[in-house]
N, C-alpha and C positions, 0 to 999 in steps of 0.2 A: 730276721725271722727266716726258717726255713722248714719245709717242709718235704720230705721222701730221703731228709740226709740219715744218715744212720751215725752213730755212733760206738765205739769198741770200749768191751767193758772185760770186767776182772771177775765173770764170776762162773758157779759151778754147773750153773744152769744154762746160759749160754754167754759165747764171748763179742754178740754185736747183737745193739737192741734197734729198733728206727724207731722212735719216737712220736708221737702223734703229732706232737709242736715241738721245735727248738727253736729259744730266742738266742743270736749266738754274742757274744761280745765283740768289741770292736778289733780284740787281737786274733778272737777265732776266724772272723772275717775275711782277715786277712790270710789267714792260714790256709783256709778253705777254697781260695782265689783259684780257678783252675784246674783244684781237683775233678776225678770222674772218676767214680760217682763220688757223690759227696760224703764223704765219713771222717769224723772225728776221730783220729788215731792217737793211743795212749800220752802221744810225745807234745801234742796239742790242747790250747787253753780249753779250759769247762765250757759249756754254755752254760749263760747267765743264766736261765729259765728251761726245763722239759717238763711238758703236760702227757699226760698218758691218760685215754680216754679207756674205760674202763667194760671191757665185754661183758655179754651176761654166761653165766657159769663159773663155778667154782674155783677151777683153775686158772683164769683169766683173773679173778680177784685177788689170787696168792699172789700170781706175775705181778698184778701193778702195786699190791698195797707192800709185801713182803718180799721178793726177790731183785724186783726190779729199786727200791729202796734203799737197799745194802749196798747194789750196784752202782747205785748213782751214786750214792756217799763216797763210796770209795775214789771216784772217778773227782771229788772236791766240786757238785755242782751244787750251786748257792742256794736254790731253789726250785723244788718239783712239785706237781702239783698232780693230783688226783683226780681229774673230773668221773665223778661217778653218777649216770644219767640214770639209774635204776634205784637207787638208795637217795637222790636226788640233793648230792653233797659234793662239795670240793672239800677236798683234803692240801692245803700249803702248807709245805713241810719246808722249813727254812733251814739251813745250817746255821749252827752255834756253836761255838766250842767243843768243834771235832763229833758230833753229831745232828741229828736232825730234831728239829722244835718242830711239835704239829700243832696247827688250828685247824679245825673243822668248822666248815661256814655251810647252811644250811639254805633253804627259801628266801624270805628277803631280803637275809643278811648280806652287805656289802664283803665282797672278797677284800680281803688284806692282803694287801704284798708288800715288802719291803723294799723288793729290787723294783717295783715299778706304784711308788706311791700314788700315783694319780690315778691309777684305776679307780672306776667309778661302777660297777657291774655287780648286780644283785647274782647271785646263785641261780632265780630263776631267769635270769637275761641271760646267763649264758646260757644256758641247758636248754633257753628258747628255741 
């Protein structure tokens, strides 16, 4: 897991995002060994997992639900997730077949993930 690394991305709106959470895979890891500062550069594996926590205002909602989406797609990362504390929802957007699959999980509903089946964490535990 890592947190303040940044990432570089392929889009119009901007070309490095830092992410609120990255879980990195065991080749990013390695890749990552010694960098300063920590960024994921185009030539390097996905993280397994980015969470983007979601600001209040309208632009902030484009960024995470809409721009930052496309971006990450591109970039081949298997799974991003939404935490939105104001609308009081996760959004797990998994890749499938060269796109993104959404669930939306709500209040007590348990979060799904694919890449980390053993979560066990209601929507309101996290947001707690």
């Amino acid at each position: 897991m890592r947190i303040g690394a940044e990432i570089v991305v392929s889009g119009t709106r901007a070309t490095v995002r830092l992410p609120d959470l990255m879980v990195l895979s065991p080749e990013l890891k390695i890749a990552l060994q010694g960098g300063i500062p920590s960024t994921v550069t185009i030539d390097m594996p996905p993280p397994q997992l980015v969470v983007e926590i979601v600001s209040p205002g309208k632009s902030n909602e484009d960024r995470d639900y809409r721009y930052k989406r496309s971006e990450y797609a591109a970039r081949g990362i298997n799974e991003y997730w939404i935490v939105d504390p104001l609308q009081e929802k996760v959004t797990v957007l998994t890749w499938a077949a060269g796109l993104y699959e959404e669930q939306v999980f709500r209040a007590d509903k348990q979060v799904g993930s694919q890449g980390f089946p053993n979560l066990n964490q209601s929507v309101k535990e996290l947001l707690g």
